[in-house]
Backbone of each chain as ProteinMPNN parsed JSONL, in Angstrom:
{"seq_chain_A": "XXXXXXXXXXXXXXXXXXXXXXXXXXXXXXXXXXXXXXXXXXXXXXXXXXXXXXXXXXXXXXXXXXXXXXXXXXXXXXXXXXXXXXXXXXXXXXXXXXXXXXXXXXXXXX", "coords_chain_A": {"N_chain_A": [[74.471, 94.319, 250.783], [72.118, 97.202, 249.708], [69.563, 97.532, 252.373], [66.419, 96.705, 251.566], [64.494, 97.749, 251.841], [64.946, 100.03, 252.401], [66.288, 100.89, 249.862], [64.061, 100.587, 248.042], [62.679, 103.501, 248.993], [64.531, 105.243, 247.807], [65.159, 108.235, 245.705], [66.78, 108.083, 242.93], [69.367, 109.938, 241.116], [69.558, 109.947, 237.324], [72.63, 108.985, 237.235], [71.944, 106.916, 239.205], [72.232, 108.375, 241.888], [72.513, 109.555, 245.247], [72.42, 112.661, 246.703], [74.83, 113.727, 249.716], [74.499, 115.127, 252.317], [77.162, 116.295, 254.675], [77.816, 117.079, 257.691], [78.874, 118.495, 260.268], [78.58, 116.736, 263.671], [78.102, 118.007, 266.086], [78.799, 121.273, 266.449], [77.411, 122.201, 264.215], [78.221, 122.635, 261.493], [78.158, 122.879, 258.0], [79.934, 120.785, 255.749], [80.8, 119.433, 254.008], [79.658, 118.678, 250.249], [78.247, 115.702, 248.804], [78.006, 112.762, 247.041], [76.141, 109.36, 246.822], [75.853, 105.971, 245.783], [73.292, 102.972, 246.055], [75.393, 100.983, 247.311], [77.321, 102.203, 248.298], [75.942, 103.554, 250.105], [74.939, 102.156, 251.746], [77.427, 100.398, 252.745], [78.356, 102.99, 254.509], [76.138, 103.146, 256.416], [77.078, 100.871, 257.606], [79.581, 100.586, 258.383], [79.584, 103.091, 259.372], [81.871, 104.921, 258.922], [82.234, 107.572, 256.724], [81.391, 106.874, 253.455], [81.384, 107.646, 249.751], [80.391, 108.187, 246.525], [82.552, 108.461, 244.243], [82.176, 110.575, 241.217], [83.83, 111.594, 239.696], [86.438, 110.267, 239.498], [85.227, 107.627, 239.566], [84.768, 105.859, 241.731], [84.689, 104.053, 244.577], [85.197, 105.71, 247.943], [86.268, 105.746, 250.601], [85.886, 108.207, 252.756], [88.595, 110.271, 254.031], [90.407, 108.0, 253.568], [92.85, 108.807, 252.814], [93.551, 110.7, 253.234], [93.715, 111.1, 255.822], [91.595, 112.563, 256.823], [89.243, 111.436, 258.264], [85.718, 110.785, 258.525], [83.437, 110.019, 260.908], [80.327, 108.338, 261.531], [77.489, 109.936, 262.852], [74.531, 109.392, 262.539], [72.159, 109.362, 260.653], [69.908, 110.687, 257.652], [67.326, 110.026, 255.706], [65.377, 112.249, 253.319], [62.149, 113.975, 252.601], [61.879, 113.753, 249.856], [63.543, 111.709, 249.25], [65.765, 111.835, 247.683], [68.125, 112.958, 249.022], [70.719, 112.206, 251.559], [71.261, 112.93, 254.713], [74.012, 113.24, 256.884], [75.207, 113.521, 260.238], [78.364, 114.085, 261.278], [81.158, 112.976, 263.121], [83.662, 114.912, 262.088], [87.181, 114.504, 261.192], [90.033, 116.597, 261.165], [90.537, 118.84, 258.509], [87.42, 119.065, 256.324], [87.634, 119.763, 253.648], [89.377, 119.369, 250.58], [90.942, 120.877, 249.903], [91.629, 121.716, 252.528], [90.394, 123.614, 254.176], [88.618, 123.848, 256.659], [85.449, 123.673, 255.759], [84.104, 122.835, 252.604], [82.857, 125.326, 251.516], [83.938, 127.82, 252.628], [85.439, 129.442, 251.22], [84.908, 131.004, 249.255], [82.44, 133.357, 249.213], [79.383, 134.022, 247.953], [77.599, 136.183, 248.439]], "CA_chain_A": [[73.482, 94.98, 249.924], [71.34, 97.905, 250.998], [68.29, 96.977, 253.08], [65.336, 96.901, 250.464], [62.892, 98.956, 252.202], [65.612, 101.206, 252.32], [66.118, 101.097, 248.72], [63.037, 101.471, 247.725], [62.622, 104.667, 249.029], [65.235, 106.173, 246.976], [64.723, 108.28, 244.001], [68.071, 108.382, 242.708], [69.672, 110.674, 239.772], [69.728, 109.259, 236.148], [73.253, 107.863, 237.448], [71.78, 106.109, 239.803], [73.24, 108.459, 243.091], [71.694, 110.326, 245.694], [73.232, 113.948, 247.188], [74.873, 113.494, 250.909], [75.089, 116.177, 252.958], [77.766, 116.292, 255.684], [77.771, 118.33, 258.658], [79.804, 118.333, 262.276], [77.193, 116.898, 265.115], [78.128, 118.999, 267.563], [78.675, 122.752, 265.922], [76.144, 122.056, 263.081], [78.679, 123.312, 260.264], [77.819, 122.17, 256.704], [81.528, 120.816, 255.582], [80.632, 119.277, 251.974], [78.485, 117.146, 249.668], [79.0, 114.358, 248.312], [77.55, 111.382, 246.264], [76.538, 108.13, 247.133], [74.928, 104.995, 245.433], [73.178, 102.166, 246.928], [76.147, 100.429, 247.831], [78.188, 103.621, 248.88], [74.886, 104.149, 251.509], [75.134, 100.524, 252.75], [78.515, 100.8, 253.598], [77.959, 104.269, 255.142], [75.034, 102.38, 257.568], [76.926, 99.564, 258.161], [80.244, 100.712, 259.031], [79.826, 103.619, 260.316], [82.552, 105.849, 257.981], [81.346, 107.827, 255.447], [81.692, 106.554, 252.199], [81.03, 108.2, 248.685], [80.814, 107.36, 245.237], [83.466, 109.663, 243.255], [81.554, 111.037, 240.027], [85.072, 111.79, 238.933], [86.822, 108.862, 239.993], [84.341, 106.7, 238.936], [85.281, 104.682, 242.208], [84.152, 104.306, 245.916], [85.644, 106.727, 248.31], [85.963, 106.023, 252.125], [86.488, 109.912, 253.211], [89.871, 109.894, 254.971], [91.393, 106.73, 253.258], [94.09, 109.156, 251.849], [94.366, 111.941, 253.576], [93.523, 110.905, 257.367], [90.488, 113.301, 257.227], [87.421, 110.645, 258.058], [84.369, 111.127, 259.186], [82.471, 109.018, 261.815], [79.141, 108.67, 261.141], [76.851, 109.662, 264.048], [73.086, 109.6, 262.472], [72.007, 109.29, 258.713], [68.599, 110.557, 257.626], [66.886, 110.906, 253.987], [64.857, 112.983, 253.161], [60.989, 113.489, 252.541], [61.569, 112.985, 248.218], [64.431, 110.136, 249.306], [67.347, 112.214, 246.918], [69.373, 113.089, 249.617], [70.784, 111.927, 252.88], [71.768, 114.072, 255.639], [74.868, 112.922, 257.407], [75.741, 114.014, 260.865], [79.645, 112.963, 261.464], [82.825, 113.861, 263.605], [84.895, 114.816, 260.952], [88.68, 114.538, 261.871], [91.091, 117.522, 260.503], [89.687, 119.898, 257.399], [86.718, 118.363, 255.553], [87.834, 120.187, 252.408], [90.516, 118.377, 249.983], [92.233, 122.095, 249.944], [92.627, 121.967, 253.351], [90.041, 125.01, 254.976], [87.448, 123.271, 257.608], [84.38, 122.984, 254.983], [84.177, 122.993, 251.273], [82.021, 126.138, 251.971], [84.814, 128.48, 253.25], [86.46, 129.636, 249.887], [83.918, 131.172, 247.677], [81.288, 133.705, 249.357], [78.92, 135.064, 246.598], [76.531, 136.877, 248.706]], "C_chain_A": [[72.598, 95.89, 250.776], [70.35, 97.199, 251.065], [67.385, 97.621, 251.86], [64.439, 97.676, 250.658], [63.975, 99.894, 252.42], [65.937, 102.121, 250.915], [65.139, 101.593, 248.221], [62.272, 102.799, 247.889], [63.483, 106.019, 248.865], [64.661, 106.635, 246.16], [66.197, 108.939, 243.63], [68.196, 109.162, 241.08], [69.987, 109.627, 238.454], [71.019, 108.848, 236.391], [72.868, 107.356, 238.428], [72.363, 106.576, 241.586], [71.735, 109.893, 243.484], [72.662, 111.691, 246.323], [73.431, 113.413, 248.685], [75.093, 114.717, 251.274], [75.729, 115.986, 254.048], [78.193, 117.176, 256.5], [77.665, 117.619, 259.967], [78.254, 118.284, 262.744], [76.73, 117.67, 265.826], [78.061, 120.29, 267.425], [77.598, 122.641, 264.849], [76.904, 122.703, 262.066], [78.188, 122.403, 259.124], [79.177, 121.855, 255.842], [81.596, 120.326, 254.316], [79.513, 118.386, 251.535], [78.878, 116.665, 248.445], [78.25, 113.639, 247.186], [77.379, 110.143, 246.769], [75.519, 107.438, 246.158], [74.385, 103.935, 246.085], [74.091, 101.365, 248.096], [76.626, 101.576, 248.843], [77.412, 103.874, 250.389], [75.072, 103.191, 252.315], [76.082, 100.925, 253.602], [78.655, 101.625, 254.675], [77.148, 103.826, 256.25], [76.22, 101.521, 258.274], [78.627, 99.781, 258.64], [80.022, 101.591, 259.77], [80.842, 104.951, 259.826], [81.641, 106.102, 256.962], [82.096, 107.621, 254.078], [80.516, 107.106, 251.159], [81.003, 107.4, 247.409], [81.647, 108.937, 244.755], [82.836, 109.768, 241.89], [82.937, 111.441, 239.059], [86.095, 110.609, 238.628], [86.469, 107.454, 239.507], [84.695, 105.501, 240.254], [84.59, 104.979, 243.98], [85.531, 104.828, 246.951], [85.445, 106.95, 249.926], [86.618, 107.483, 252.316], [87.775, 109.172, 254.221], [90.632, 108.953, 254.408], [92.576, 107.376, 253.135], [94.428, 110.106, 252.354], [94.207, 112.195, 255.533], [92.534, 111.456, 257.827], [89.136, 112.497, 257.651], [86.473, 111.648, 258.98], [83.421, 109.905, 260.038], [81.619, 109.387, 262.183], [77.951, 108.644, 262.756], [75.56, 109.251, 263.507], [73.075, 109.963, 260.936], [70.382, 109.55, 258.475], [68.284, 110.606, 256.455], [65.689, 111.782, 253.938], [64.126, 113.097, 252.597], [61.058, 113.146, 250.951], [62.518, 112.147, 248.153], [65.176, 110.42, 247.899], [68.491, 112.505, 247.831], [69.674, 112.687, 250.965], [71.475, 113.251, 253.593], [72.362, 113.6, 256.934], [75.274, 113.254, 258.441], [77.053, 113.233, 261.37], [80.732, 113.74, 262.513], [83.894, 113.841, 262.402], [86.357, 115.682, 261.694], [89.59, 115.208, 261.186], [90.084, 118.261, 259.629], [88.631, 118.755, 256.253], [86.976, 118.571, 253.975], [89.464, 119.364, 251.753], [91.618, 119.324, 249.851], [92.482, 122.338, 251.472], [91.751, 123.209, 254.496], [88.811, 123.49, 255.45], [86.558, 122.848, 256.71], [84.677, 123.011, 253.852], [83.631, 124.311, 250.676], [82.624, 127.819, 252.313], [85.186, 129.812, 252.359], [85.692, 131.092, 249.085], [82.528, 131.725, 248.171], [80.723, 134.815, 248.309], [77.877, 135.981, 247.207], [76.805, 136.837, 250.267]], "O_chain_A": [[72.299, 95.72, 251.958], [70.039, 96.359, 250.22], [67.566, 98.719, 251.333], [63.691, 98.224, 249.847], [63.422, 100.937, 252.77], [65.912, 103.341, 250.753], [65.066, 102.782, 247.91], [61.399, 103.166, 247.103], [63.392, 107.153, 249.334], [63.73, 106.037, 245.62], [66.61, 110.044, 243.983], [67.404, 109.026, 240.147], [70.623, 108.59, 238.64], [71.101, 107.886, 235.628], [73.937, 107.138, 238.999], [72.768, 105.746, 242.401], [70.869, 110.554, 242.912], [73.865, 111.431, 246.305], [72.514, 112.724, 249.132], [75.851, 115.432, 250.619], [74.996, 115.382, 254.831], [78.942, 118.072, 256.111], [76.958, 116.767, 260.506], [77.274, 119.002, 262.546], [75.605, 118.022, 266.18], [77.27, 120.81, 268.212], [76.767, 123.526, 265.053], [76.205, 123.57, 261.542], [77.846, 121.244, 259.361], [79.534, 122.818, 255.163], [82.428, 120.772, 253.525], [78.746, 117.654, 252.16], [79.543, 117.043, 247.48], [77.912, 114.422, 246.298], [78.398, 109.631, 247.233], [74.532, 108.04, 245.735], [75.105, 103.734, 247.063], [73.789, 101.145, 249.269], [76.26, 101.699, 250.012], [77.936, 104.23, 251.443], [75.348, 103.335, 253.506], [75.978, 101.504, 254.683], [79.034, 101.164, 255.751], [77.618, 104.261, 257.302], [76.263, 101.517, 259.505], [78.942, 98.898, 259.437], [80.142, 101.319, 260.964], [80.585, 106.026, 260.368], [80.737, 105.438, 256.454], [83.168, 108.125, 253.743], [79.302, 107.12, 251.364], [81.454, 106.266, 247.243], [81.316, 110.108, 244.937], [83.059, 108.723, 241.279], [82.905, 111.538, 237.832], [86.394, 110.206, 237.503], [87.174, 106.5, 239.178], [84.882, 104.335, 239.904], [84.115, 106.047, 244.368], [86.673, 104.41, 246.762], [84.805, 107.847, 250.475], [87.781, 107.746, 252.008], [87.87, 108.107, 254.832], [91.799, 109.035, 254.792], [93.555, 106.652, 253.32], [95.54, 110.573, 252.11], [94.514, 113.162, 256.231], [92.215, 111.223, 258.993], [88.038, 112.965, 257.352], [86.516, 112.653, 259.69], [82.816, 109.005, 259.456], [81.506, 110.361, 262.928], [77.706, 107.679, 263.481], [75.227, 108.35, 264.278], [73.832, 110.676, 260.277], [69.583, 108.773, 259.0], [69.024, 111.368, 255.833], [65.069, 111.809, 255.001], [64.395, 112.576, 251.515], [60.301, 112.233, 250.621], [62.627, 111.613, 247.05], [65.26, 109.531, 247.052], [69.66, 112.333, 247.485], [68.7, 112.846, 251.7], [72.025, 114.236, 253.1], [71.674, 113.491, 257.949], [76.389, 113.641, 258.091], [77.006, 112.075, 261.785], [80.964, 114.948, 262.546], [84.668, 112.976, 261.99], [86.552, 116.731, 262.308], [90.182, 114.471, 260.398], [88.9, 118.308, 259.962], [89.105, 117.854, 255.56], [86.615, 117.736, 253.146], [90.388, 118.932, 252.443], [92.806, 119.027, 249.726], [93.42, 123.07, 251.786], [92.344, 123.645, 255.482], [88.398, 122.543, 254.781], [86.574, 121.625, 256.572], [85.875, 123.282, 253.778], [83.839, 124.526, 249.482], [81.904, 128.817, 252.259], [85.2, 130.967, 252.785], [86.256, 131.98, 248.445], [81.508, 131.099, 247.881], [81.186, 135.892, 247.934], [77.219, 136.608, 246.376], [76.028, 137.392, 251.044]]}, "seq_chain_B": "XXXXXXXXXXXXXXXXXXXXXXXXXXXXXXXXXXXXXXXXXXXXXXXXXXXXXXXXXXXXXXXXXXXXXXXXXXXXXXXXXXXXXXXXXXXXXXXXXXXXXXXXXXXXXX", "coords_chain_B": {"N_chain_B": [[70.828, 138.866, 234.518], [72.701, 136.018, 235.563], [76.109, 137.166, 236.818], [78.889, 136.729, 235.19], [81.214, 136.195, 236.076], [80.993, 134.464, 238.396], [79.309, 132.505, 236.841], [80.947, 131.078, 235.313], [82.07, 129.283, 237.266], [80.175, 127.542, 238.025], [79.823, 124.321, 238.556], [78.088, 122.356, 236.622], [75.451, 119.779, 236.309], [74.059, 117.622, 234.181], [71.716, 118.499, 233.721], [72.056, 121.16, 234.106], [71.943, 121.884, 236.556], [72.741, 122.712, 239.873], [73.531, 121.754, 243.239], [71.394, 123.002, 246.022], [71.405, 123.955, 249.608], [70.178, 124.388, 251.861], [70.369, 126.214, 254.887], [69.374, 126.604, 258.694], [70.218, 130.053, 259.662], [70.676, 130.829, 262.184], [70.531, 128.572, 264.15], [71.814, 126.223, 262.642], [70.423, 123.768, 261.509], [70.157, 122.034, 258.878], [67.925, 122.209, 256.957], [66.71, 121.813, 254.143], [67.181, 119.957, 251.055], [67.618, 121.687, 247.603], [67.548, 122.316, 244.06], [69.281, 124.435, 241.585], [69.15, 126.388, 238.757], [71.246, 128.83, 236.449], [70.025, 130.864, 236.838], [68.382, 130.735, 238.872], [69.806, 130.958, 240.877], [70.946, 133.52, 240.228], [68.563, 134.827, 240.517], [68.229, 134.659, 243.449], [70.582, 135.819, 244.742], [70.106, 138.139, 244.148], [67.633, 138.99, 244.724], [67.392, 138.336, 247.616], [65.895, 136.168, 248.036], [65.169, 132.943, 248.661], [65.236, 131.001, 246.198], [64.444, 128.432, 243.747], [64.83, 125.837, 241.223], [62.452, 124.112, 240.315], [62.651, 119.973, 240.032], [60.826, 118.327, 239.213], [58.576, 119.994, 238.631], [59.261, 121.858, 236.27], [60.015, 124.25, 236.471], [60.465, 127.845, 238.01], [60.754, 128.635, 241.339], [59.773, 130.407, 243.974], [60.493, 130.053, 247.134], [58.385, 129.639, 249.661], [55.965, 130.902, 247.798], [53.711, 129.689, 247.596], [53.159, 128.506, 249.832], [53.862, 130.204, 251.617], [55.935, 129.684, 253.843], [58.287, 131.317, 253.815], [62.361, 132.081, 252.945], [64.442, 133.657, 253.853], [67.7, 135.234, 253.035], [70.706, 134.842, 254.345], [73.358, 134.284, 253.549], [75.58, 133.235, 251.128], [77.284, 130.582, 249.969], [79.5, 129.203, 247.559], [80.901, 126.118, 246.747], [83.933, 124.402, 246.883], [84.091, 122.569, 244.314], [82.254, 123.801, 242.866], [79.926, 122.806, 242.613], [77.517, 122.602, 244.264], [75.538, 125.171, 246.528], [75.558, 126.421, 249.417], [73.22, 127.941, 251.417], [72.539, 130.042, 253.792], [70.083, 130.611, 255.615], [67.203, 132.502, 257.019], [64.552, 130.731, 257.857], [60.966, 130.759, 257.652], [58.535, 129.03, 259.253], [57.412, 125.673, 258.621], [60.211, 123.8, 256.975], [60.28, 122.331, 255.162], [57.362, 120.782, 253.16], [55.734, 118.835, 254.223], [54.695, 119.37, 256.567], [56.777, 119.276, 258.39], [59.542, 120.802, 260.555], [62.237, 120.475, 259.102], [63.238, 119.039, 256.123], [64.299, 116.341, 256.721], [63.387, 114.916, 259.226], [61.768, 112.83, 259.483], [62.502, 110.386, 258.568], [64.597, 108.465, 259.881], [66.991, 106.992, 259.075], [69.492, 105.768, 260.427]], "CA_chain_B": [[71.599, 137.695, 234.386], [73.867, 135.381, 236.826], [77.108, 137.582, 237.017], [79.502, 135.984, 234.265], [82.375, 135.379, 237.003], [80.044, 133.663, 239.279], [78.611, 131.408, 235.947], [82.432, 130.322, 234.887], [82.807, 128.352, 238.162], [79.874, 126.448, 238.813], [79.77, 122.914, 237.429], [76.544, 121.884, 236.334], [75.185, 118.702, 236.011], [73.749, 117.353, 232.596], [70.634, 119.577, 233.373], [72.297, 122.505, 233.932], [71.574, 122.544, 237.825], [73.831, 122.8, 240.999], [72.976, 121.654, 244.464], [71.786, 123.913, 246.917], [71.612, 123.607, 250.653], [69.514, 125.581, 252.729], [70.525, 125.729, 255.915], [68.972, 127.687, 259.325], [71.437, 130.483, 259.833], [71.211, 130.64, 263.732], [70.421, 127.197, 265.034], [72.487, 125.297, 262.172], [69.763, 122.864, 261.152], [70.277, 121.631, 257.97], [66.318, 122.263, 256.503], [66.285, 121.188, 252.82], [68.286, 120.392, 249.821], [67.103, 121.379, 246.303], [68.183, 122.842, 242.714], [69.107, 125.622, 241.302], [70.116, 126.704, 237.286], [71.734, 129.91, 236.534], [69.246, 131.862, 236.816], [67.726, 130.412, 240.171], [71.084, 131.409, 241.578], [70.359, 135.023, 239.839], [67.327, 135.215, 241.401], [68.522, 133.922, 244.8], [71.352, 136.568, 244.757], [70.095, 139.658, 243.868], [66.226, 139.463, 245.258], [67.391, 137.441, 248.498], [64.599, 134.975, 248.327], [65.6, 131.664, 248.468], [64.156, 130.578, 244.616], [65.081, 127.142, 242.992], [64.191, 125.255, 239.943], [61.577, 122.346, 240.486], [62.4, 119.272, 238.75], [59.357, 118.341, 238.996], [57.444, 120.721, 237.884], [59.969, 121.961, 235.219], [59.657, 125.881, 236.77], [61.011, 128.384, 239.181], [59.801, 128.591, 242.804], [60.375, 130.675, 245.195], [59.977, 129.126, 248.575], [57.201, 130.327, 250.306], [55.608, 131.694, 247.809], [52.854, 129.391, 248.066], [53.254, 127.899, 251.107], [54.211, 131.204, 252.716], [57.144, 129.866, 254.569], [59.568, 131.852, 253.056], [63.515, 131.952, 253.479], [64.993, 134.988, 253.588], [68.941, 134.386, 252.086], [71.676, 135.491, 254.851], [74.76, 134.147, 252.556], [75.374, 132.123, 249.683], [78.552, 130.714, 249.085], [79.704, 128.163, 246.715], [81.994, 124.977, 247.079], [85.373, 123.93, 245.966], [84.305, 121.844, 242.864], [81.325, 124.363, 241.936], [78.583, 121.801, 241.975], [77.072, 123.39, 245.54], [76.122, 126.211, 246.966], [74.719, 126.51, 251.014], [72.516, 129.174, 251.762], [72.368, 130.554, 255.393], [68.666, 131.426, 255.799], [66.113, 132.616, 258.096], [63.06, 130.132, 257.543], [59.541, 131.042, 258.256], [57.665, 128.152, 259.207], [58.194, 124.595, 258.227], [60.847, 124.037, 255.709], [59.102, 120.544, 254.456], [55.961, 120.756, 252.488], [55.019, 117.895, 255.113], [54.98, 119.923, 257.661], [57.835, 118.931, 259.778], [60.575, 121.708, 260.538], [63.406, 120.019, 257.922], [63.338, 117.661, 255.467], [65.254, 114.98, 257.345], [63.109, 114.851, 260.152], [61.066, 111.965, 259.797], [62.899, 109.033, 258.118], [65.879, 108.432, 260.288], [68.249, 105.456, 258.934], [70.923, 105.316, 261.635]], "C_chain_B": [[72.48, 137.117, 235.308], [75.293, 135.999, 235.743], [78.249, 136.395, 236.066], [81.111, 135.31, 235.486], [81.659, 134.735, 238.151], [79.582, 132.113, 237.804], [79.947, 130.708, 235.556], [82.911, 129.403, 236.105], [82.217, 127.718, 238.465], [79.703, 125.368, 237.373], [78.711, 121.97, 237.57], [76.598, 120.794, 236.066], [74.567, 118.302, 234.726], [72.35, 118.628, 232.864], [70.714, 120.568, 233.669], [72.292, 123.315, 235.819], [72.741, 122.254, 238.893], [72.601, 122.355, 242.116], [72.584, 122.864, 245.238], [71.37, 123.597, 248.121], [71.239, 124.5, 251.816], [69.306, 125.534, 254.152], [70.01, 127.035, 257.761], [70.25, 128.455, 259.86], [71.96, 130.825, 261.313], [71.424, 129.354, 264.678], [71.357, 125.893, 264.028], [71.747, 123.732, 261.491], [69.875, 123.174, 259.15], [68.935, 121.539, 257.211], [65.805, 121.605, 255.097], [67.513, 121.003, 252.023], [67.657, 120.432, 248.257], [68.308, 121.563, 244.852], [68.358, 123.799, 241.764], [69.854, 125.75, 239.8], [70.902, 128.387, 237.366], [71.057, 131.274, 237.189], [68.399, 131.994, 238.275], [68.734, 131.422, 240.566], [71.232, 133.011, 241.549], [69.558, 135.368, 240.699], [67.597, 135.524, 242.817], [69.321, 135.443, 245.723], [70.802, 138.101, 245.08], [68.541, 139.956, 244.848], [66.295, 138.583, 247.315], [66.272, 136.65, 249.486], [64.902, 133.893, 247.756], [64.95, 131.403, 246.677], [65.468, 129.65, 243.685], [64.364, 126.908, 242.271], [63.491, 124.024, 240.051], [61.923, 121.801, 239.315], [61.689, 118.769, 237.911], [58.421, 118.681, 238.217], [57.951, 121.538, 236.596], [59.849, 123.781, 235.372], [60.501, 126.408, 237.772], [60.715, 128.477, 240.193], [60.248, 128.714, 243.927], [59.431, 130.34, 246.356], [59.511, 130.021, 248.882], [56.511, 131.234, 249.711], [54.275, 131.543, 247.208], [52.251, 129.19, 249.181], [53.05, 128.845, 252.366], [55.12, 131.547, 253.796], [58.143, 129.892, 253.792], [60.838, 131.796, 253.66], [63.767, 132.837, 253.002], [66.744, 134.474, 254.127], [69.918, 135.633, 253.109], [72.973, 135.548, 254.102], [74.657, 133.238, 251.862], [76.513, 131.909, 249.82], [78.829, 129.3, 248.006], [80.665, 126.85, 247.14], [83.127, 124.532, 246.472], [85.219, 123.34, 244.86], [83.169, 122.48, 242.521], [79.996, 123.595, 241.737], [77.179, 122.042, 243.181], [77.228, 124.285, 245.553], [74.877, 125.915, 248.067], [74.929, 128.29, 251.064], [72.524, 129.366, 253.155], [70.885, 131.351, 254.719], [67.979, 131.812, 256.866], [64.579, 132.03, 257.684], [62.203, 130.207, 258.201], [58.623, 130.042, 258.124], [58.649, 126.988, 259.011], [58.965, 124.442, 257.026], [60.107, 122.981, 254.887], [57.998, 120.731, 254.107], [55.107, 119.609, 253.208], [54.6, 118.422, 256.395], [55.854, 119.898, 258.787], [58.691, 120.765, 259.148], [61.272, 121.539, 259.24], [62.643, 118.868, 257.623], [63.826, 116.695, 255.748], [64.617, 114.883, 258.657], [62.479, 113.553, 260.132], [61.815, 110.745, 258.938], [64.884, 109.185, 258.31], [66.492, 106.496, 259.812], [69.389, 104.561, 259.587], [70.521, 106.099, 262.746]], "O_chain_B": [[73.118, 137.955, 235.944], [75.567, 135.666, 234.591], [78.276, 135.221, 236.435], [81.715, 134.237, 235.493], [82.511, 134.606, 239.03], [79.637, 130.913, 238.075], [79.823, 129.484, 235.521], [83.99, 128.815, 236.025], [82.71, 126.88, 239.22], [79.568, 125.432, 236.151], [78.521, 121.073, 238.392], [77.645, 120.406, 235.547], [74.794, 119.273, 234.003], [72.202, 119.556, 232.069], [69.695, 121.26, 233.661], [72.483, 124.46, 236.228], [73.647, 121.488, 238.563], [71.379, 122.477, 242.041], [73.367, 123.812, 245.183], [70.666, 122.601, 247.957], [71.988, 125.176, 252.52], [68.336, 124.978, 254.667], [70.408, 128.199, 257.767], [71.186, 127.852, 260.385], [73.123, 131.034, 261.656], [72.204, 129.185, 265.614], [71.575, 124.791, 264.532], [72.426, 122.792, 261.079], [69.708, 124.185, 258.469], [68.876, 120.42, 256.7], [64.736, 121.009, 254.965], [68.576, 121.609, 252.162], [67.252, 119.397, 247.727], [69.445, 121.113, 244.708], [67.389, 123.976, 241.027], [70.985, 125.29, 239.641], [71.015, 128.957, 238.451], [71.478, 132.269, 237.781], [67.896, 133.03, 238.71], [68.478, 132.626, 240.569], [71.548, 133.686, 242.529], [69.804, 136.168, 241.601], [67.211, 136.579, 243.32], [68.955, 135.97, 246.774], [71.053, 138.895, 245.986], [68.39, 140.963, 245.541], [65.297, 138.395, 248.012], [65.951, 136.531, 250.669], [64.94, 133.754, 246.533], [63.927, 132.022, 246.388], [66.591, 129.885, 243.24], [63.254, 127.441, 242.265], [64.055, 122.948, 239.852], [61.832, 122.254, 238.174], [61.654, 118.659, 236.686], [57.691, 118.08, 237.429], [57.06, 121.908, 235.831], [59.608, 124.473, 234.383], [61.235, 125.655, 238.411], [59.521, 128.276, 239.968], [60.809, 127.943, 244.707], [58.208, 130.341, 246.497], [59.887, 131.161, 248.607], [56.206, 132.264, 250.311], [53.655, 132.409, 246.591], [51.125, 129.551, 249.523], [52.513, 128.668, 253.459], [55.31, 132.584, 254.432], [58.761, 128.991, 253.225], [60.82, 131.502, 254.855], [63.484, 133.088, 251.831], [67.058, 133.747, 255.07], [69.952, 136.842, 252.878], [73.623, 136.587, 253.988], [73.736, 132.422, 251.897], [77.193, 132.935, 249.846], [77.94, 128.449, 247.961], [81.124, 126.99, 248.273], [83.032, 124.293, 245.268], [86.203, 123.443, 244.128], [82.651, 121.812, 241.627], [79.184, 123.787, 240.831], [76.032, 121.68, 242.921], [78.22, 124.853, 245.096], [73.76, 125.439, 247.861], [75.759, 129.19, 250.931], [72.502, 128.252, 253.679], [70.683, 132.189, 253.84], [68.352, 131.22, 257.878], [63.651, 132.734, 257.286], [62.294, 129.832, 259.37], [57.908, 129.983, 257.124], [59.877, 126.963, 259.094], [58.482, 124.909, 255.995], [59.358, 123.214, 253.938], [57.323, 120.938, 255.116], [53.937, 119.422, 252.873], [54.132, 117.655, 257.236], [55.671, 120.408, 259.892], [58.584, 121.479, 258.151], [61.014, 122.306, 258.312], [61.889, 118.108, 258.23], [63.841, 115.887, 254.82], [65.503, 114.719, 259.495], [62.809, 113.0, 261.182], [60.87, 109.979, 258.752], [65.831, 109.592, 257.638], [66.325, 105.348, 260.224], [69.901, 103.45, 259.45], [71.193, 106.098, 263.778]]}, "name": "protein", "num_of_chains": 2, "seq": "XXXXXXXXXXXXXXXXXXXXXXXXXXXXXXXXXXXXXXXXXXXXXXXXXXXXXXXXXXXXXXXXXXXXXXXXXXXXXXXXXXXXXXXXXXXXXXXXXXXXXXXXXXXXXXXXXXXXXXXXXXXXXXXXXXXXXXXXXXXXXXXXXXXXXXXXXXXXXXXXXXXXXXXXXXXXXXXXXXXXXXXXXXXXXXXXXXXXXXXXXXXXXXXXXXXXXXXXXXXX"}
């Protein structure tokens, strides 16, 4: 279970999830964002992989389980209104599920 | 108005808003994350001044334009499932209404 004083300084979305942001340690790229819920964050602390909640899925979501891409979690912070964390990880192969380095890559509007 | 092939791809949440992700565009620091509706994103685009939708306060608000530390908007792009978009900025001052640099500066978890 998450740590309670950790909890409590969530303010999570009417489902109950906060925004993650994930971004390489070492280059500082911004590679995607995510979802997590209490549990989802625990995990995330306490192993050490980053784990999500899937909003689609409806299911928990170690990054990499499926496609070998993880992420190993260096440093986890939230942030001063405690909606989002901010993930620094080694992420292993393309962070994107299509396959380009970030999620970020694809799609410049400006 | 937000550009009709730009509004057909992002995927809003029940209140109509997308993530956004404002990040420093030389040093890679990850500074804030807020929310933006169509029209933020309009704004954002065309006047390149960072400007999101407080949930808060139920309004528009472009950064710094109380505060005075403004972000001036190097690129925008969007994310593979439309529900993000990271800004490359140049931020003037602290990004945090606390005064720290970023929003993730002071409540480290891991």
């Amino acid at each position: 279970m998450l740590d309670p004083a950790i909890a409590a300084r969530l303010k999570r979305d009417p489902n109950g999830l906060v925004a993650a942001v994930a971004q390489q340690y070492d280059t500082g790229e911004v590679l995607m964002v995510a979802w997590m819920d209490d549990e989802a964050l625990h995990r995330t602390l306490t192993t050490g992989r980053a784990t999500y909640w899937s909003r689609s899925r409806g299911e928990y979501w170690v990054k990499g389980d499926t496609s070998g891409h993880t992420q190993d979690v260096k440093s986890v912070a939230l942030d001063c209104d405690g909606d989002t964390v901010l993930l620094k990880v080694d992420q292993h192969g393309p962070a994107c599920h299509t396959g380009t380095r970030t999620c970020f890559d694809a799609d410049v509007l400006r």
